[in-house]
LUMPA-929808 format. One record per residue (C-alpha): residue in three letters; x, y, z. Coordinates in steps of 0.5 Angstrom, whole numbers, padded with zeros to 4 digits, always signed. Layout:
! LUMPA-929808
alaXYZ;...
This chain:
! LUMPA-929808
unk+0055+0043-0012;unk+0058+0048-0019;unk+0061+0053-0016;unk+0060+0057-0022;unk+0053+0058-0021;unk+0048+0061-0017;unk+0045+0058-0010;unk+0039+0059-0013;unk+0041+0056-0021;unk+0044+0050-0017;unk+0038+0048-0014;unk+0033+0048-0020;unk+0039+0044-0024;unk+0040+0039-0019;unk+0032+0039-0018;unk+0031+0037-0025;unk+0037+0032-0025;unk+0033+0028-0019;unk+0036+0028-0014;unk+0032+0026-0008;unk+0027+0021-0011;unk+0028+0020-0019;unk+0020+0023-0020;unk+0023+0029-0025;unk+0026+0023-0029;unk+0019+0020-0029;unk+0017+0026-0033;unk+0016+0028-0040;unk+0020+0034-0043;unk+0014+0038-0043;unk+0011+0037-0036;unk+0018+0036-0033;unk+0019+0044-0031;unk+0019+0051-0033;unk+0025+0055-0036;unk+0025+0063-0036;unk+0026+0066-0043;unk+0034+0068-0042;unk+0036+0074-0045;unk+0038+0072-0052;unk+0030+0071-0053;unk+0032+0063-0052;unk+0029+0058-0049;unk+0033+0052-0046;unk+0033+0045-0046;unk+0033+0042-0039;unk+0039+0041-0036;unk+0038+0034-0034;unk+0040+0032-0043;unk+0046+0033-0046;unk+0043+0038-0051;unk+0041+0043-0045;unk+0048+0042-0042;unk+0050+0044-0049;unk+0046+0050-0049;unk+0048+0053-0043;unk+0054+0052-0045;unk+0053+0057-0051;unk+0049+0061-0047;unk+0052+0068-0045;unk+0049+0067-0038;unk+0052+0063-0033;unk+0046+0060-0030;unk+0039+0058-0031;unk+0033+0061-0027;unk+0026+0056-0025;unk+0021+0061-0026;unk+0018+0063-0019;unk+0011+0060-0020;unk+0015+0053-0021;unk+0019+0053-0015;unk+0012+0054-0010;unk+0009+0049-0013;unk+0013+0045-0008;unk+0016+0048-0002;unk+0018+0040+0001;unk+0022+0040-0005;unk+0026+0046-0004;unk+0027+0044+0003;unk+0030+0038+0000;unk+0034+0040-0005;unk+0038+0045+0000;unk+0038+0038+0004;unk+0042+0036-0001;unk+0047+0042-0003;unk+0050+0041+0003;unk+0050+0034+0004;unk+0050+0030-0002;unk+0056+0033-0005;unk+0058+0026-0008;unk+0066+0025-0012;unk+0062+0026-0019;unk+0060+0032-0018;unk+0065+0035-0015;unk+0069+0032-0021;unk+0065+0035-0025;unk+0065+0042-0021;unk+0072+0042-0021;unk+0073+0041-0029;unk+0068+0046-0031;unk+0072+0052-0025;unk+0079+0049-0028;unk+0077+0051-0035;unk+0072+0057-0035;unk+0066+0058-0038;unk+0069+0063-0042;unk+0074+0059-0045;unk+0069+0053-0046;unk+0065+0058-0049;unk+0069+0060-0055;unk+0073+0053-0055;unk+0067+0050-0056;unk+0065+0049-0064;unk+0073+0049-0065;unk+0077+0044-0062;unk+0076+0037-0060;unk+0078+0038-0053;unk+0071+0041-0053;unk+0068+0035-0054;unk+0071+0031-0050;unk+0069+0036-0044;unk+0062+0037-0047;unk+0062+0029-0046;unk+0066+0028-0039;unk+0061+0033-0035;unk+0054+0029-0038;unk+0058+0023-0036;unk+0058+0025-0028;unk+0052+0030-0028;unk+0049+0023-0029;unk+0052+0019-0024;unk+0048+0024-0019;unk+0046+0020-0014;unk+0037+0019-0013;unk+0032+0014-0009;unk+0026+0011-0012;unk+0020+0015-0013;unk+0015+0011-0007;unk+0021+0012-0002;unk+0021+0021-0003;unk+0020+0024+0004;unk+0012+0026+0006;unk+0008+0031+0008;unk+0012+0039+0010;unk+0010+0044+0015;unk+0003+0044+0015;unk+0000+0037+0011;unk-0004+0033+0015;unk+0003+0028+0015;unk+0009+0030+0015;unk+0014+0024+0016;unk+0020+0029+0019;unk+0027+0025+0016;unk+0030+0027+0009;unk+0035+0023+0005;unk+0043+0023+0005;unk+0045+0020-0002;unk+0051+0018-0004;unk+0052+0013-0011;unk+0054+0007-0005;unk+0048+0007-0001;unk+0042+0011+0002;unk+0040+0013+0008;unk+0035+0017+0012;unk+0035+0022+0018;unk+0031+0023+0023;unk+0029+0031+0023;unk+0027+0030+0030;unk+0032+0026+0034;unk+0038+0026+0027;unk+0039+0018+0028;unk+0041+0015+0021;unk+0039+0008+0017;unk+0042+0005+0012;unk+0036+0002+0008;unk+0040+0001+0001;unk+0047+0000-0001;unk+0050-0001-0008;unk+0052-0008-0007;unk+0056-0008-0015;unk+0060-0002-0010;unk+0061-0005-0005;unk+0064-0012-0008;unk+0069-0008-0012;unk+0073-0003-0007;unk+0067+0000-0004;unk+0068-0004+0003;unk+0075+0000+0004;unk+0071+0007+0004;unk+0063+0003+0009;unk+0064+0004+0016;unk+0057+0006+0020;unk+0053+0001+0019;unk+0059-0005+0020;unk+0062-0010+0026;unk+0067-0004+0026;unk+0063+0002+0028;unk+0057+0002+0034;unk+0054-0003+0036;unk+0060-0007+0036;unk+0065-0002+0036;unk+0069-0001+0041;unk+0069-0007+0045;unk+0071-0011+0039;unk+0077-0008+0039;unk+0078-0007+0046;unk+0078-0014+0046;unk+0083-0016+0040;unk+0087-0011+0045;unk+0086-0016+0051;unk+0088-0022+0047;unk+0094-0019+0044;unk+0097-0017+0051;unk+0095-0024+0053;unk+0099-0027+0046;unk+0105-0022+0049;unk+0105-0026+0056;unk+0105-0032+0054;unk+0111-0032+0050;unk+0114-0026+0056;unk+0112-0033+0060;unk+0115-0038+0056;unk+0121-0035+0054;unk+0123-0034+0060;unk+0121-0040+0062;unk+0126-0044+0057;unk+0131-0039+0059;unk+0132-0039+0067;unk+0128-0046+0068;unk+0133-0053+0066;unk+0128-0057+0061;unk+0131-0064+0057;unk+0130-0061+0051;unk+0131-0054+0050;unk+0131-0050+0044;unk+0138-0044+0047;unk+0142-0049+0043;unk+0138-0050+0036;unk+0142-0052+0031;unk+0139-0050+0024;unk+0143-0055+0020;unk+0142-0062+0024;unk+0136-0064+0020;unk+0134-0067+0028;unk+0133-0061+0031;unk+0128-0059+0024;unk+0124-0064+0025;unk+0123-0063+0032;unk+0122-0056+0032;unk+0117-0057+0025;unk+0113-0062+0030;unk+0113-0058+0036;unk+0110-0052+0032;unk+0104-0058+0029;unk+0102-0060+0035;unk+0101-0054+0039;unk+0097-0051+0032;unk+0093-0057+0032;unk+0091-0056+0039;unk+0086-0050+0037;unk+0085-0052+0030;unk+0079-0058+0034;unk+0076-0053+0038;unk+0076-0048+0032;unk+0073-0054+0028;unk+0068-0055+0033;unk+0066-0047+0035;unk+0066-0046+0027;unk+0060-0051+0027;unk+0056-0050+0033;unk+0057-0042+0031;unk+0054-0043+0024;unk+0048-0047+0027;unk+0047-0041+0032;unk+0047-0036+0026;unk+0044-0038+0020;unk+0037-0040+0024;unk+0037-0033+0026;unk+0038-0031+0019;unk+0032-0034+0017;unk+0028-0031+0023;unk+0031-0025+0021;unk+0028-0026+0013;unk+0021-0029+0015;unk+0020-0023+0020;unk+0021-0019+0015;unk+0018-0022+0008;unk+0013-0026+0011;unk+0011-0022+0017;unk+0012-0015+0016;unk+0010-0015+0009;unk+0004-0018+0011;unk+0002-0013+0015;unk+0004-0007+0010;unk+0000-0012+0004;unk-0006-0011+0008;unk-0005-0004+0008;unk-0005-0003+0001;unk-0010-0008-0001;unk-0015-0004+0004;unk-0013+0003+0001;unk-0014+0000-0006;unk-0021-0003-0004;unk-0023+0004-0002;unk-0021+0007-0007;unk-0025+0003-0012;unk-0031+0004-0007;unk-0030+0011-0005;unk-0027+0015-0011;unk-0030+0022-0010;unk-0028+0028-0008;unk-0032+0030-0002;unk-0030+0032+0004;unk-0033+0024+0007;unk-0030+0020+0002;unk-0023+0023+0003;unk-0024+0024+0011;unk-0025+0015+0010;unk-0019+0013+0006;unk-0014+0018+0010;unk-0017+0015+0016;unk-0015+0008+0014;unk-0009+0010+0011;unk-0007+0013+0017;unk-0009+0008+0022;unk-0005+0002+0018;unk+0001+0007+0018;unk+0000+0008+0026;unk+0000+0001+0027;unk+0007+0000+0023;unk+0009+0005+0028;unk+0007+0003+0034;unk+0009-0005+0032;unk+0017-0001+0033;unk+0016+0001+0039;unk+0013-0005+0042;unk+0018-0009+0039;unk+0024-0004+0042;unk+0020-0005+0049;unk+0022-0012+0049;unk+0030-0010+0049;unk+0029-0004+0054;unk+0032-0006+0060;unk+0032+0000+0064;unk+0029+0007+0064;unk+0035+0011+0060;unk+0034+0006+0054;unk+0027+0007+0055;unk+0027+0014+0054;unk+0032+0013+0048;unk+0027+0008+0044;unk+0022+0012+0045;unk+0017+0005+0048;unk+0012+0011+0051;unk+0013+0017+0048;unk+0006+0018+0044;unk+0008+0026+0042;unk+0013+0024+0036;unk+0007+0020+0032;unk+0002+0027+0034;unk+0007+0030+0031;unk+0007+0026+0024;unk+0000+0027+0024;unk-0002+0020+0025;unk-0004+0020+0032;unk-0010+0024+0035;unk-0010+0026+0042;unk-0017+0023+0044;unk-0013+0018+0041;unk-0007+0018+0044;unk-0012+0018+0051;unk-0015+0010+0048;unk-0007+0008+0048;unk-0005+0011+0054;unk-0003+0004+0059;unk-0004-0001+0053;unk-0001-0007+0053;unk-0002-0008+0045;unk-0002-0002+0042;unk-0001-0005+0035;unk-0006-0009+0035;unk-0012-0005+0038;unk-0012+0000+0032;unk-0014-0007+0028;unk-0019-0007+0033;unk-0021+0000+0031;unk-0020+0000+0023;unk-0024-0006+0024;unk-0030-0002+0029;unk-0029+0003+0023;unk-0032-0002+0018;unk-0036-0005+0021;unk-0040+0003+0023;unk-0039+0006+0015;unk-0043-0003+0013;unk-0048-0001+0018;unk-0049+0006+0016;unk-0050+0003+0008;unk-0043+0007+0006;unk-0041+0000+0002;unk-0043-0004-0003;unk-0046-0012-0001;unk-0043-0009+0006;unk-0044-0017+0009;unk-0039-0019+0005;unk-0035-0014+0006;unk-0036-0014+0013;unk-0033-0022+0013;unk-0027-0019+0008;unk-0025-0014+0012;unk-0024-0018+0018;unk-0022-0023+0016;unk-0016-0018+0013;unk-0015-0015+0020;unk-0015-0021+0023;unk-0009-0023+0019;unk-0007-0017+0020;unk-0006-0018+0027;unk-0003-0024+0027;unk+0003-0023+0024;unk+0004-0017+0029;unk+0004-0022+0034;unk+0008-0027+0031;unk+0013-0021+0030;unk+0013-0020+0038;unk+0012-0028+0039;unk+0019-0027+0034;unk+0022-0022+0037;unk+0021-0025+0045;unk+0023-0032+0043;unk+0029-0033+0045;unk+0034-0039+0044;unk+0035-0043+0051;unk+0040-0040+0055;unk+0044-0046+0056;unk+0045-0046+0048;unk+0047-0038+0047;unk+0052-0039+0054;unk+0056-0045+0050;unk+0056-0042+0045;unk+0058-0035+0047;unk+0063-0039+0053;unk+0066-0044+0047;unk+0068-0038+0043;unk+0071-0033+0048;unk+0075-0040+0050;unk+0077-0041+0043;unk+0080-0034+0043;unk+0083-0035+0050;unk+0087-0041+0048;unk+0089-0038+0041;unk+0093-0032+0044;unk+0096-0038+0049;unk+0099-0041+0042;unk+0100-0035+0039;unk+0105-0033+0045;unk+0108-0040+0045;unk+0110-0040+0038;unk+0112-0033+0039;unk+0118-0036+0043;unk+0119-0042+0038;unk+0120-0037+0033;unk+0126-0033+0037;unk+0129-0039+0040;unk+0129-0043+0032;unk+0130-0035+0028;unk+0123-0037+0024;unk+0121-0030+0026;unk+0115-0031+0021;unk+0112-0035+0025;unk+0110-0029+0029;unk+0107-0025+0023;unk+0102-0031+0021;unk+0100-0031+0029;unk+0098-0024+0030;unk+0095-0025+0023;unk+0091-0030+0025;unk+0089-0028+0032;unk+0087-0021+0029;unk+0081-0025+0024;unk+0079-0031+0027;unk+0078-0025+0033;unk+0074-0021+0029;unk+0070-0026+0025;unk+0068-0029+0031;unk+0066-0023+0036;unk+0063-0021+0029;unk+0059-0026+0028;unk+0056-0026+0034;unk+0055-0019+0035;unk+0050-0020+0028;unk+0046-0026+0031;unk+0044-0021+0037;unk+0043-0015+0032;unk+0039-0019+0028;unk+0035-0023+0034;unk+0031-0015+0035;unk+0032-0011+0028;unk+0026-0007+0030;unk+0032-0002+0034;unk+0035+0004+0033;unk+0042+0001+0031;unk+0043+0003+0023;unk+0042-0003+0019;unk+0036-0004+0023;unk+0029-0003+0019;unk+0027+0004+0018;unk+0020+0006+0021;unk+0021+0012+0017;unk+0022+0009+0010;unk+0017+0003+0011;unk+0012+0008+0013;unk+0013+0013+0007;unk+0013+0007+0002;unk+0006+0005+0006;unk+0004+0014+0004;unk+0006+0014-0003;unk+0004+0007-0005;unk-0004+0008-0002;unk-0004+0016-0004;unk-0003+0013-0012;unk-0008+0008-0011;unk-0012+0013-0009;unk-0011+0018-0014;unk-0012+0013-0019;unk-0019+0011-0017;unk-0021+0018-0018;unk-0019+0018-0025;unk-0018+0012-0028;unk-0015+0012-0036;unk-0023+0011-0038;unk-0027+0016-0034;unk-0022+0022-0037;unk-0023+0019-0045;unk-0031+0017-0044;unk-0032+0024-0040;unk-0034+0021-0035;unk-0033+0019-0026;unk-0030+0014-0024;unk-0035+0007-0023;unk-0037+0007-0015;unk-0042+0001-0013;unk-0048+0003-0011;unk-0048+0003-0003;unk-0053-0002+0002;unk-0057-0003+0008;unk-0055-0010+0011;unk-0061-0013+0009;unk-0062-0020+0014;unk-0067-0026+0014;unk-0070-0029+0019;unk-0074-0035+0021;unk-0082-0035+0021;unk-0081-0038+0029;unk-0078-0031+0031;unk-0084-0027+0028;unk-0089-0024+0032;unk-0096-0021+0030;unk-0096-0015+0026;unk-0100-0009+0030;unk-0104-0005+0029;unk-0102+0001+0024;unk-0101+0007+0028;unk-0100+0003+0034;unk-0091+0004+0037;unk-0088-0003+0037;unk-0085-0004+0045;unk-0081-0011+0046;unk-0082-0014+0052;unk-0077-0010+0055;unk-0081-0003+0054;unk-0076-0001+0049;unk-0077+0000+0042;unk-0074-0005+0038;unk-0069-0006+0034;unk-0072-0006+0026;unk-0066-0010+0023;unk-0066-0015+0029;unk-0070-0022+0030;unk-0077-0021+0031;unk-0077-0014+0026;unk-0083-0016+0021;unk-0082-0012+0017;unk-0075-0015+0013;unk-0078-0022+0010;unk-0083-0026+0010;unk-0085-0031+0014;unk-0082-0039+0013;unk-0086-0045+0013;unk-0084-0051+0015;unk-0079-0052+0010;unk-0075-0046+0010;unk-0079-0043+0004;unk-0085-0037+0004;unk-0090-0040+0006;unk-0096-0039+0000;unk-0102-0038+0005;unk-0099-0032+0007;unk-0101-0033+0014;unk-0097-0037+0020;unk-0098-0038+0027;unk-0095-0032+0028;unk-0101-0027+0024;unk-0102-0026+0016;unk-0097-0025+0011;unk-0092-0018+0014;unk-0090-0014+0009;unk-0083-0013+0007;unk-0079-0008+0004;unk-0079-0012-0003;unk-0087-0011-0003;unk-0088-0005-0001;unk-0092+0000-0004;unk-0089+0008-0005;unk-0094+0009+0000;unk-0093+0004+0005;unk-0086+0005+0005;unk-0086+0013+0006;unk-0091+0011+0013;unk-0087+0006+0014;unk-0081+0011+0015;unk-0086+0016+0018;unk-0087+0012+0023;unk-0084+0014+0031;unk-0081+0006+0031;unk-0077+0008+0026;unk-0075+0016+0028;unk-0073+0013+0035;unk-0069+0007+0031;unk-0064+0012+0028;unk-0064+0017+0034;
């Protein structure tokens, strides 16, 4: 944004001061970037401090210049600090572009040791560098062309809200405004994302049109009717100074006013209940349900990384496999929530309800995968099924510790998991009776109609009786009271559904790349916990075991001979972790315990696996029961 600079020299400056996510603020001076040696033989400080800015005032050159392994480290970042060249030019900054243009570098380099203006300067340009707008660190963009995921939007940042871009399709949410801003004269600069632009717009205006023209035939109707048509009273004749004529006038206006101010005392109350039950929907679909949902994400993601803290390609592969799946349930609960609102063709296509390629294209859909979804009625919900599929095999294969207990866990979370998802739908599809939403609807736009009537009828009182004021506080009433209640109900139905494409709506992609950040720290925190780099050691991983069950000494058959192949009564080798296996525990007595002669009706004591010799054991796994199991 500082015209005096370089493009290139811009963008190092504007990536050390943060400007997509604040992660360069996180970072200490000595790791926070590389600066190339200018040609005094100097270093300079970051620009991000005041002392930088200092010295680069100072120095003879006009710029600062990132060393180029600095700037391949990442290339996501310089895409997004090109980004935001172009479209995060906020007023600070071009304040203070403008200031440092209007006095030159020269000049403010041999001003700058002598004059207190140069101070003032010094201090005017890090009071806006400053003000350079940033978004939390968990919410940066994920993934750039190549990675495994590559979310597709970016930021527009402004010091009054944020919002997110599609790459794909370039529609905009708002999922942060500066609610300070916003309070003081913020409000006169919003538009997106308010009744006064789409959704609501146009017909909210069109409407307050209609109602202005109705005013104006009323009191077109009226005044001609006072004219031409003979009535006992008539206000052609009103004299100001008979007090008589006031009061009738004064009473005339109080009785037509009082006409609409009960039925907006009414509608007032019925439209308050029929939005605040909506609000608290609305915050229960999403602080309960929704972030329920992602909290059985996270709590997952850390148990891996607790239990999978290697490096190796099959632990890396399980931890990004979850991650990736509870991600692709996130997405998929919007597109089944925004199916329930498509009411034809065209708006299934805009929302995307059957369009799989876009979550191909982000990385956290498979083709075969996308073939298992292709006709699903629950497409959020199935990939539940999977997560907990998928658990259920790495148990059985001995890839986690105590895998019983994990296994009941695991279900449990996935279980919870998708009944929020359904109770999110169930939410969404839950209507109120339509005989409800219809005497709402119907006692508002009557209310509307019959205050455009007054509002002519008081029209003809004020030029007959000369209180033209009258007509000013009409037009101002019936502007508000139009706008407020058709924005009222405008918000209770964009609520009703938040997972849709209008720009206060929630974001798919910033729920998404917060779920990425959040999990992939996790991860990265397992492999190097703070002991494992003091203590010279890896990270602690619990050792990983057989499902190990107990059975009964009723289930038990007569061990045979050694070297003779196990057959069930089917023919089939059977199953060595199944009831009837002899050689998993030992046979129980009446009372449930071991039995101390070490014979039951079923045969002699049969070995387990506790009491086995190393012999025994190494036959055991020798033997073609065994081979032909685990083929």
């Amino acid at each position: 944004p500082f015209s005096i600079f370089s493009s290139r020299n811009t963008r190092n400056i504007t990536s050390a001061l943060g400007h997509v996510d604040g992660r360069s603020l996180r970072k200490e001076d000595s790791q926070s970037s590389q600066y190339g040696d200018q040609p005094g033989g100097s270093m300079m400080d970051s620009p991000g401090s005041p002392a930088g800015w200092d010295q680069m005032q100072q120095s003879n050159q006009s710029g600062i210049s990132r060393t180029q392994s600095g700037l391949a480290l990442n290339k996501r970042m310089v895409k997004s600090m090109d980004a935001f060249l172009v479209e995060n030019q906020s007023q600070s900054v071009k304040v203070a572009a403008r200031s440092l243009r209007d006095q030159g570098l020269e000049g403010t380099r041999k001003s700058m040791h002598k004059s207190h203006a140069s101070l003032k300067q010094r201090k005017k340009i890090n009071k806006y560098i400053g003000m350079v707008p940033t978004a939390p660190v968990r919410d940066q963009p994920v993934g750039s062309a190549g990675d495994r995921v590559n979310l597709r939007f970016r930021y527009k940042l402004t010091n009054l809200r944020r919002k997110v871009i599609s790459e794909r399709d370039g529609t905009s949410k708002v999922v942060r405004f500066n609610e300070s801003r916003m309070a003081k004269f913020g409000w006169l600069t919003v538009l997106q994302g308010t009744v006064f632009a789409k959704p609501s717009a146009p017909f909210i205006w069109i409407q307050l049109l209609s109602l202005i023209l109705l005013a104006m035939l009323s009191f077109a109707i009226s005044y001609l009717a006072s004219k031409y048509c003979y009535t006992i009273v008539s206000w052609r004749d009103y004299d100001h100074e008979d007090l008589t004529q006031v009061w009738e006038v004064l009473d005339e206006f109080k009785v037509v006013a009082d006409t609409a101010q009960v039925l907006t005392t009414l509608v007032s109350f019925l439209l308050g209940l029929y939005v605040t039950k909506t609000v608290d929907i609305w915050w229960n679909i999403r602080h309960e349900l929704l972030q329920g949902v992602l909290n059985t994400i996270d709590s997952m993601c850390a148990r891996l990384s607790v239990y999978f803290p290697g490096n190796t390609k099959e632990d890396e592969e399980a931890k990004e496999t979850i991650l990736r799946y509870g991600v692709l349930s996130v997405k998929l609960l919007f597109k089944d929530a925004r199916e329930v609102d498509s009411w034809n063709i065209r708006d299934r296509k805009r929302l995307g309800c059957d369009n799989l390629s876009d979550l191909i294209d982000e990385g956290l859909l498979h083709s075969h995968e996308k073939e298992l979804l292709k006709d699903c009625p629950s497409r959020a919900q199935v990939v539940w099924v999977w997560i907990a599929s998928l658990f259920t095999k790495w148990c059985l294969d001995g890839r986690l510790p105590n895998p019983l207990e994990n296994q009941n866990t695991i279900l449990e979370e996935c279980n919870v998991a998708r009944n929020n998802i359904a109770m999110i739908l169930a939410r969404v599809n839950t209507q109120y009776p339509m005989s409800y939403s219809h005497l709402v609807i119907s006692m508002v736009k009557v209310l509307l109609i019959i205050q455009a009537l007054v509002a002519g009828y008081i029209f003809t009182l004020s030029v007959w009786t000369g209180y033209y004021y009258w007509m000013c506080t009409q037009i101002v009433y019936l502007i508000i009271w139009t706008i407020f209640h058709q924005a009222m109900i405008d918000i209770k139905e964009h609520i009703t559904n938040p997972f849709r494409d209008n720009p206060t709506d929630f974001s798919e992609m910033i729920q998404a790349a917060r779920t990425l950040n959040t999990c992939r720290a996790f991860f990265k925190a397992g492999k190097a916990p703070p002991y494992a780099r003091k203590m010279g050691c890896n990270p602690a991983a619990l050792p990983p075991q057989l499902i190990v069950r107990q059975i009964i000494s009723s289930r038990l058959r007569k061990r045979q001979p050694h070297g003779t192949p196990m057959v069930s009564p089917g023919g089939k080798h059977p199953d060595p972790q199944s009831p009837g296996d002899s050689f998993h525990s030992p046979p129980l007595d009446s009372a449930g315990g071991a039995s101390a002669s070490g014979a039951t009706a079923a045969g002699p004591l049969q070995p387990t696996w506790s009491n086995m010799s190393g012999v025994t054991k190494k036959k055991y796994l020798d033997t073609s029961t065994f081979r032909d199991y685990k083929e």
